[in-house]
GUNU-635332 format. One line per field, with one value per residue (C-alpha): residue number from 1; residue in three letters; x, y, z. Coordinates in nm, 4 decimals. Layout:
num <- [NUM; ...]
residuo <- [ala; ...]
u <- [X; ...]
v <- [Y; ...]
w <- [Z; ...]
This chain:
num <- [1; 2; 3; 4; 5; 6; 7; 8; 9; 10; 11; 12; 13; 14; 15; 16; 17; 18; 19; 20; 21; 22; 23; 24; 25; 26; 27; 28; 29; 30; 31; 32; 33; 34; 35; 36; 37; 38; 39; 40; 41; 42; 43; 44; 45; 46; 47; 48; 49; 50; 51; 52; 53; 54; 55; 56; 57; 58; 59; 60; 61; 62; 63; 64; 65; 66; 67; 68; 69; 70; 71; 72; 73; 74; 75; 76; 77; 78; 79; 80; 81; 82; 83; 84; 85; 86; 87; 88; 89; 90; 91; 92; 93; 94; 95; 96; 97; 98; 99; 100; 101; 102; 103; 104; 105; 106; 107; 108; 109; 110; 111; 112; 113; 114; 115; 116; 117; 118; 119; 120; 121; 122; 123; 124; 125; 126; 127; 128; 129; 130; 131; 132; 133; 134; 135; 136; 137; 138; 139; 140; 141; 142; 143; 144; 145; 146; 147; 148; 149; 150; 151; 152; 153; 154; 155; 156; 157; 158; 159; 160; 161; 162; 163; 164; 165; 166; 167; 168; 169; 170; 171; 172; 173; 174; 175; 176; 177; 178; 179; 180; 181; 182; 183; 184; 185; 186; 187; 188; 189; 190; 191; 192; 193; 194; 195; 196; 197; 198; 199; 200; 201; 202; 203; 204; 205; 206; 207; 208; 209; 210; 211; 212; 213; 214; 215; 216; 217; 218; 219; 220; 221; 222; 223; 224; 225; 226; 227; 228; 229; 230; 231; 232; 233; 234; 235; 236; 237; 238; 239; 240; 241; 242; 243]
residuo <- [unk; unk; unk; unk; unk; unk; unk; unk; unk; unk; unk; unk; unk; unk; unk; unk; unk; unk; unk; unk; unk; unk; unk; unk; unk; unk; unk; unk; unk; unk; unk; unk; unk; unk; unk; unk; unk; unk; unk; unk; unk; unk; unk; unk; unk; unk; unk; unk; unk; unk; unk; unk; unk; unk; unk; unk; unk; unk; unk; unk; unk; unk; unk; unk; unk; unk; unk; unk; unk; unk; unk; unk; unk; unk; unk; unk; unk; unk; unk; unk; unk; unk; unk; unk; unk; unk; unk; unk; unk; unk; unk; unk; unk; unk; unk; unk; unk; unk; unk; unk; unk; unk; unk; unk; unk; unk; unk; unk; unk; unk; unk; unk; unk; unk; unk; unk; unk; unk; unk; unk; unk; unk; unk; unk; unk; unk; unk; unk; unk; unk; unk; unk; unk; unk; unk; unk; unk; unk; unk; unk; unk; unk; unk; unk; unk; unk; unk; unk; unk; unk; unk; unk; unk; unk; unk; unk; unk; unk; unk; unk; unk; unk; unk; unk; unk; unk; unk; unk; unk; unk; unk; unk; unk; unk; unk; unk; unk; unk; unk; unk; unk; unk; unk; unk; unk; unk; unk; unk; unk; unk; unk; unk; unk; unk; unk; unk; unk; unk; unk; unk; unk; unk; unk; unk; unk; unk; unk; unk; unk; unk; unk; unk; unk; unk; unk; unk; unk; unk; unk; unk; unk; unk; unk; unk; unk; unk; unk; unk; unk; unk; unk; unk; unk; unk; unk; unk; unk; unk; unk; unk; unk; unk; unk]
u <- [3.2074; 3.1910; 3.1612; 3.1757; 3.1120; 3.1650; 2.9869; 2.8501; 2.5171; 2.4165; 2.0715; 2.1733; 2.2433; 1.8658; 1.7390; 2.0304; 2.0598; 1.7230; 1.7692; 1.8765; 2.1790; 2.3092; 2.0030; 1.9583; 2.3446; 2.2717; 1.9513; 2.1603; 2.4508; 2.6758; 2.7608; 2.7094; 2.6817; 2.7267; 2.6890; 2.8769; 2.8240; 3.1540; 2.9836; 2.9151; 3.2619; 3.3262; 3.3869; 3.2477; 2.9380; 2.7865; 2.9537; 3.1598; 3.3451; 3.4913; 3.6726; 3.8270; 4.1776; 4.4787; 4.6595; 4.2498; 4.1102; 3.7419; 3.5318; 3.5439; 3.7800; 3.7178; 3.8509; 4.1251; 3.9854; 3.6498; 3.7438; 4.0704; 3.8622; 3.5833; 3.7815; 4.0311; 3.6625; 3.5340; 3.8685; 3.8720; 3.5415; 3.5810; 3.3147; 3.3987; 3.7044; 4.0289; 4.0627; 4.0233; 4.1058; 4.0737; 3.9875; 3.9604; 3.7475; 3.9157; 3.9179; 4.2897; 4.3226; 4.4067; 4.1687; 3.9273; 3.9047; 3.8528; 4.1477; 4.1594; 3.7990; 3.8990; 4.1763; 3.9207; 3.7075; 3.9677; 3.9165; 3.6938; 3.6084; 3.6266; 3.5898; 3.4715; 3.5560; 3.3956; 3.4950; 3.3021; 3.3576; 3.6943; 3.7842; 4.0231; 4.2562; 4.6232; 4.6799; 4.3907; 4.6201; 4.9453; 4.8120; 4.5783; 4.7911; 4.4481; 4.4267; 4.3155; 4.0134; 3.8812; 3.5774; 3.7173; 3.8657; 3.5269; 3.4173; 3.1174; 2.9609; 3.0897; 3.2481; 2.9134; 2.8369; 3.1845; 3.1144; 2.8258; 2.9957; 3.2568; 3.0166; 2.8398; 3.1298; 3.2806; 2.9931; 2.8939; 3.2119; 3.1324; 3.0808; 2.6603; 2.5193; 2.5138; 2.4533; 2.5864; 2.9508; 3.1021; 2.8493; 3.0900; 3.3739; 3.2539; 3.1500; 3.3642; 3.6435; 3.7003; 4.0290; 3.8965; 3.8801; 4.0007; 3.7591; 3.4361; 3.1213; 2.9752; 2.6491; 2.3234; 1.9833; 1.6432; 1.2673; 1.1009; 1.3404; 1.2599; 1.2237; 1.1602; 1.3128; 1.6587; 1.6828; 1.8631; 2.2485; 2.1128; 2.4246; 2.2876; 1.9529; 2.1108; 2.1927; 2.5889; 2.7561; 3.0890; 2.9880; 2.8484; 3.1078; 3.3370; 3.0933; 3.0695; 3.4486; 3.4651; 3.2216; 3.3608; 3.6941; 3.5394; 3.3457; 3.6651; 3.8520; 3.5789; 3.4856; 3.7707; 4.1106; 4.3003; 4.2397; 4.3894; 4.7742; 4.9234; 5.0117; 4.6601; 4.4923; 4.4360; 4.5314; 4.8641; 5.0920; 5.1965; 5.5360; 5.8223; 5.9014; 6.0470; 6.4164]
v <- [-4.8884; -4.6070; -4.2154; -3.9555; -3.6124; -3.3301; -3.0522; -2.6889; -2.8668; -3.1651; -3.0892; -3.0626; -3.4225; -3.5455; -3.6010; -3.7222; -3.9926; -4.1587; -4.1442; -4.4427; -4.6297; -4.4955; -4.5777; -4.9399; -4.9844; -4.8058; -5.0594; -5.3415; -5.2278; -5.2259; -4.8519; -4.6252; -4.2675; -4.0881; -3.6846; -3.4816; -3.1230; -2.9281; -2.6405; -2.9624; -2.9017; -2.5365; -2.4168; -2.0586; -1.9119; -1.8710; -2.1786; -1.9654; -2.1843; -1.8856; -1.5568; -1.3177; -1.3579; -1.2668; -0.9338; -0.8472; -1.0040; -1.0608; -1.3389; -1.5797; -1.8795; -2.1887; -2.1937; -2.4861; -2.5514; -2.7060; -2.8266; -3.0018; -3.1401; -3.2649; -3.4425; -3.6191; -3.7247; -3.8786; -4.0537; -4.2044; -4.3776; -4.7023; -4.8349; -4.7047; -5.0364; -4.7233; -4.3749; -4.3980; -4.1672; -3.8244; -3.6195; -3.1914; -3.0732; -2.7194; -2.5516; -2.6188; -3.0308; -3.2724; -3.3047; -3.5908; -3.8730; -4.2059; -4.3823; -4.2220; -4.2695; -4.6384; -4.5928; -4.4437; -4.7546; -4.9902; -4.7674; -4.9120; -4.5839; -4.2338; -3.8703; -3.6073; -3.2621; -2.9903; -2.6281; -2.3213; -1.9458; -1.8622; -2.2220; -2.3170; -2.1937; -2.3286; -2.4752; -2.7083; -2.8925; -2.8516; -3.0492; -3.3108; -3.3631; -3.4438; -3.5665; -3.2831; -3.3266; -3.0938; -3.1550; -2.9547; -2.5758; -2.4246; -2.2779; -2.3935; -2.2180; -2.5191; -2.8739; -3.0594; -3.1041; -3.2371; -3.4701; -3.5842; -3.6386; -3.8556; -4.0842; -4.1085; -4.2300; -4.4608; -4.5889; -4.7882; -4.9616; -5.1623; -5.5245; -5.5756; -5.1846; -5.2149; -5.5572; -5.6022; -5.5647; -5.5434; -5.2411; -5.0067; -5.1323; -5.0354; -4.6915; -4.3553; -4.3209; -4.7008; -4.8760; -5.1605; -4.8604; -4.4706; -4.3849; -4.2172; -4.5117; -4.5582; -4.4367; -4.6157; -4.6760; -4.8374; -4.8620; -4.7378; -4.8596; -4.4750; -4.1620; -3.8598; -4.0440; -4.1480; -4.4797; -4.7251; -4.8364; -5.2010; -5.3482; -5.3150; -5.4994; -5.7699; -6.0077; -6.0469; -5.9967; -5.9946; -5.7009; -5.5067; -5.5522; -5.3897; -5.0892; -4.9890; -5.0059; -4.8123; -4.5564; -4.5689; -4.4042; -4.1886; -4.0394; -3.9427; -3.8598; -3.5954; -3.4938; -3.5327; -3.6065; -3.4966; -3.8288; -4.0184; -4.0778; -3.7790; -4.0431; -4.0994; -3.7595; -3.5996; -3.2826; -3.4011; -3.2521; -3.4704; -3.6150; -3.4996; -3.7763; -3.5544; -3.6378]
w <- [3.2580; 3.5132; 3.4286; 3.7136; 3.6106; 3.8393; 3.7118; 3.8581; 3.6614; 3.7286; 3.6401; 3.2593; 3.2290; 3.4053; 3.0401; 2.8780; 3.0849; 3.0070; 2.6272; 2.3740; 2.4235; 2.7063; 2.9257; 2.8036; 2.8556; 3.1978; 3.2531; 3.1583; 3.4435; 3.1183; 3.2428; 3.5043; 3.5294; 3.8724; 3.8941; 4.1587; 4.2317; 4.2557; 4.4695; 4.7099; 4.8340; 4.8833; 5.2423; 5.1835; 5.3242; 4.9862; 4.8248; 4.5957; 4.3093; 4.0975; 4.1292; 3.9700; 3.7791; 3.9393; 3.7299; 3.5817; 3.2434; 3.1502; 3.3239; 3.6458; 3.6876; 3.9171; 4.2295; 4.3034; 4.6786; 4.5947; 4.2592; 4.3767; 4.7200; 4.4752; 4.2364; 4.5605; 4.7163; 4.4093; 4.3368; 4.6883; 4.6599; 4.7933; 4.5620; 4.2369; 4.2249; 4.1716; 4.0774; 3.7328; 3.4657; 3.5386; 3.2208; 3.2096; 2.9284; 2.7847; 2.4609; 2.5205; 2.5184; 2.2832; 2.0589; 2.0890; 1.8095; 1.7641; 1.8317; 2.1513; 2.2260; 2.1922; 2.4462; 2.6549; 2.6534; 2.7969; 3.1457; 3.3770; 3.5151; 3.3804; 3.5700; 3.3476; 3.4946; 3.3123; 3.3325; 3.3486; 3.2879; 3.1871; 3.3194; 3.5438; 3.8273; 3.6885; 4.0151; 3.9550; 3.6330; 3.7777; 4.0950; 3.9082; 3.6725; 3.4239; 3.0489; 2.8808; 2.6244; 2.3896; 2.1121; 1.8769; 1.7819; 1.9187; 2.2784; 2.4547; 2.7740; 2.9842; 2.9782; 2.9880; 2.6401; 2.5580; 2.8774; 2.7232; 2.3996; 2.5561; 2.6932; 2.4242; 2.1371; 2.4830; 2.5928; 2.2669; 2.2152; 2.5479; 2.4439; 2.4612; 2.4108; 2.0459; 2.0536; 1.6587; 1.8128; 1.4541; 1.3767; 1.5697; 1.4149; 1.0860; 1.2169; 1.0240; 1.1765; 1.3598; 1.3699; 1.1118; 0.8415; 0.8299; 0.5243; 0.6267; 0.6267; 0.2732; 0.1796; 0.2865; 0.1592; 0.3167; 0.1783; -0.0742; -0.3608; -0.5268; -0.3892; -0.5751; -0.8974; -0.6974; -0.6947; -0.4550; -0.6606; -0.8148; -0.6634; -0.3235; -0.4597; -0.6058; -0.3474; -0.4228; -0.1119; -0.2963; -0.4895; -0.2387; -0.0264; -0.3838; -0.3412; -0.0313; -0.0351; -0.3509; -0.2277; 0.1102; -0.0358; -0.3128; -0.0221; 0.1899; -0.0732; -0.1558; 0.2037; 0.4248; 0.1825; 0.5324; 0.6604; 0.3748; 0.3442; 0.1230; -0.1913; -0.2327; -0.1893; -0.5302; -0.4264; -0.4242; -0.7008; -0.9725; -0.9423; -1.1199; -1.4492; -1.6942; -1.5305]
């Protein structure tokens, strides 16, 4: 799996990429991760990226000359096997989950273009024609963080990171189940007078297997209800049998 991020900060990702997962899938040449400065490819004296709005408003948006010409050279690599799939992180994308996070990891090669400022020149989408990806209803200062995040939840459903290969698949949110994951307990047995559910001690795989189901969907249905179908949630108003 390949990830090209083209970022005004490369520097931000020089620790994330030697951390955990990512770096042993990296050390394994299960992934790759390859950084490309957008202000690499701006013709102007002073390597200018941004400017001001047409018709005023607050802030800076990137320019479409160096960001278009960055994102053409990357996709023309002759060693990077195609152009991929190019995705634009904004406030204003779909929002990310994990059925498309999935979809994501059939790509053999991702490019991860992350805005800054007020983000982007329209010219830049109307050309690229990109996916557009957003984390969630929130702004950040830039597209980095949600590039991170998108390598993160892709890069550990390639077969060999986790190792365990049906650990992801029991993960919140994975196709094999929509509830959130059940609760989980390790050593000591008691803490602080809680105690770990006997079920979980006694061996019967049947059982536990009940349990974590049964907790699985007590959990969502107290958490996150949304994600369960409305004729389950208990929220939903009674029906009608007095007819």
């Amino acid at each position: 799996m390949r990830f090209d991020v083209l970022t005004l900060f490369p520097e931000i990702f020089s620790g994330y990429l030697t951390q955990s997962l990512l770096k042993l899938a990296i050390d394994r040449d299960l992934a790759s991760v390859h950084l490309h400065n957008l202000r690499d490819y701006s013709k102007g004296k002073h390597k200018e990226v941004d400017d001001r709005p047409f018709g005023g408003g607050p802030g800076m948006l990137l320019k479409p000359e160096p960001t278009i010409d960055c994102v053409e050279a990357v996709q023309a690599d002759p060693s990077a096997g195609g152009p991929g799939r190019l995705l634009m992180l904004t406030p204003q994308g779909r929002r990310l989950d994990q059925p498309y996070v999935e979809d994501l990891a059939q790509s053999p090669r991702l490019l991860l273009l992350c805005g800054r400022y007020e983000g982007f020149d329209q010219r830049i989408t109307d050309l690229l024609q990109p996916e557009e990806v957003s984390i969630g209803d929130y702004v950040l200062n830039g597209g980095e963080v949600a590039a991170m995040t998108i390598i993160d939840a892709v890069v550990r459903l390639e077969p060999g990171v986790l190792g365990d290969e049906t650990s992801s698949q029991e993960d919140t949110f994975s196709r094999a189940g929509r509830n959130l994951e059940y609760a989980q307990y390790t050593r000591p047995r008691e803490y602080r007078g809680l105690a770990v559910p006997e079920v979980l001690l006694s061996g019967d795989h049947e059982a536990i297997a009940r349990w974590r189901e049964q907790n699985a969907a007590e959990r969502t249905q107290q958490r996150r209800a949304d994600l369960l179908p409305a004729a389950s949630r208990s929220d939903q108003p009674a029906a009608d049998t007095t007819n």
